[in-house]
N, C-alpha and C positions, 0 to 999 in steps of 0.2 A: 335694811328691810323697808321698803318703799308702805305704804299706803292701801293702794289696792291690791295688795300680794296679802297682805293681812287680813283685807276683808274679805277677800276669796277666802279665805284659809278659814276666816270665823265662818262664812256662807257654810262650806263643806263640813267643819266640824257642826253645826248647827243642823244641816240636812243629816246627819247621821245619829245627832245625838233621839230627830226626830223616827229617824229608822229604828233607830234602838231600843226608842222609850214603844215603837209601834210594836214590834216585837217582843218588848217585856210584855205590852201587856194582852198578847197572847199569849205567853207562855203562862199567865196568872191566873188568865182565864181556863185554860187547859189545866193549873195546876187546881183549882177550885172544883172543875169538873172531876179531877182525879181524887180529889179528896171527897167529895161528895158520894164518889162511889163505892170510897173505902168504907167511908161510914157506914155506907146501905149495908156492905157485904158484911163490915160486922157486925150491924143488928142481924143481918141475916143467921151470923154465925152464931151469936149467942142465942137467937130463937133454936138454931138446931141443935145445939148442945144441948141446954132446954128440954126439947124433943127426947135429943139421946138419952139424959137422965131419966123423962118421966119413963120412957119403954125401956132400960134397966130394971126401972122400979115395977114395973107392969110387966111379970115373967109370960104373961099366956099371950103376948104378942109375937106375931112371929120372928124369927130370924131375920128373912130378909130384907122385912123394913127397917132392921138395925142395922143391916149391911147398904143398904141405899142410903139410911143419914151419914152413915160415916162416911160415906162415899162423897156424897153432898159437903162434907165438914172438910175433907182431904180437898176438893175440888175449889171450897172457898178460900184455905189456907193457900193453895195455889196462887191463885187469884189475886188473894190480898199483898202475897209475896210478890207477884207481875205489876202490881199496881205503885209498891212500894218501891219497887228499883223503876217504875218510868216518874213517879216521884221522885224518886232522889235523881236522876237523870236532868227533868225539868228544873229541879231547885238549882244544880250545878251549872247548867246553860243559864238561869235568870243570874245567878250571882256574877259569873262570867260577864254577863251585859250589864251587870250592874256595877262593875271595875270599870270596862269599858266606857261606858257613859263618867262614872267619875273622872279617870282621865281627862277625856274628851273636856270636861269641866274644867279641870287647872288649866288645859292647855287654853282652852277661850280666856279664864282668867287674866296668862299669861299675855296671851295675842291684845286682851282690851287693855293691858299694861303700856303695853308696847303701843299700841295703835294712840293713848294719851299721850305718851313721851313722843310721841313723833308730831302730834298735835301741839306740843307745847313749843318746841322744838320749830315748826313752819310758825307758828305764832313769834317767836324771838327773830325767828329768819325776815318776816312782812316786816317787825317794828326798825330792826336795822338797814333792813333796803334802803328806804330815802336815804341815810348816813352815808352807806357806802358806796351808793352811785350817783354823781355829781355832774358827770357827764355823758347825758344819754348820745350826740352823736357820737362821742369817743365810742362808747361801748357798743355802737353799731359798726363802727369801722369795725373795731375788733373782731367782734363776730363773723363781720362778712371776709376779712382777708385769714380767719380761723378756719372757715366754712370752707376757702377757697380753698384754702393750705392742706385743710381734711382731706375733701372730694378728689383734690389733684394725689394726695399721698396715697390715696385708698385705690384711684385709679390708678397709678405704677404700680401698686400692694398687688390690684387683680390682673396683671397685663404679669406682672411675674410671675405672682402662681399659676397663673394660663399658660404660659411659655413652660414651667416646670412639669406640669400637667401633662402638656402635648408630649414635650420629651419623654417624661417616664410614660407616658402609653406608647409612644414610638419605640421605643428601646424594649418594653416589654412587647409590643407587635414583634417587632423584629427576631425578639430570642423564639418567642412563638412558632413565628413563620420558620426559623432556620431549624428548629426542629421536629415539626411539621415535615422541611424539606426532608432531615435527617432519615426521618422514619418511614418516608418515602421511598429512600434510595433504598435501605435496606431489604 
């Protein structure tokens, strides 16, 4: 695991954990808003029950205005129920991003693990250099007759696979065209 493979990885985990905490905290905002309106609706409710009880107790009112609070109490019960499943909806989606972001967290843990060991790791590698190389023209020959040996192996490598290339498209041309021809004569 090289270096800047890990700090790409922390970059992207960190843009996401930033995505996610941006997103929690809409969904907290939303879930405050949702809670704020549960409340409203059940003082509203308990005001109408309220209501329902004193026109019980109050026989010379009419009917209808008992059939319009219940009406009113059935429509807030509704309500309160629609509100409570896009609450429990919202808690489920923050918890979810709240795993998520955890993750996200051992995994940068892990990555600033790794990113130290590999730090300690080039830190041992610098102190042993001078030790282990004694001779810099040596180790420039090396190189350049390494470099040469590469580039010349790597050019036969592509001059082969070129030649293998051409043939298998020629041969698959060929079965082409011969059946092409085939289906011509027919």
């Amino acid at each position: 695991m090289n270096i800047t493979t890990n700090l790409n990885k922390k970059e992207k985990l960190t843009k996401e954990i930033e995505r996610t905490t941006s997103a929690n905290t809409l969904l907290m905002q939303k879930i405050e808003t949702l809670e704020a309106s549960i409340n409203q609706k059940k003082a509203t409710q308990k005001e109408l029950i309220a209501q329902n009880n004193q026109c019980r107790q109050e026989s010379a009112e009419p009917a209808s205005e008992r059939k319009y609070l219940e009406n009113n109490i059935s429509f807030l019960k509704s309500e309160k129920n629609r509100l409570t499943q896009d609450y429990q909806s919202i808690k489920i989606s923050l918890d979810k991003n709240l795993q998520a972001i955890d993750t996200m967290l051992k995994d940068l843990g892990f990555i600033k693990g790794e990113i130290a060991t590999l730090i300690d790791q080039v830190t041992i590698l610098e102190e042993e250099l001078p030790v282990r190389i004694r001779d810099a023209d040596n180790l420039e020959d090396k190189i350049t007759r390494s470099t040469a040996n590469a580039i010349t192996s790597l050019y036969q490598d592509m001059k082969e696979i070129e030649n293998k290339a051409k043939m298998s498209y020629y041969k698959k041309f060929k079965e082409w065209d011969d059946i092409r021809s085939t289906s011509k004569s027919l």
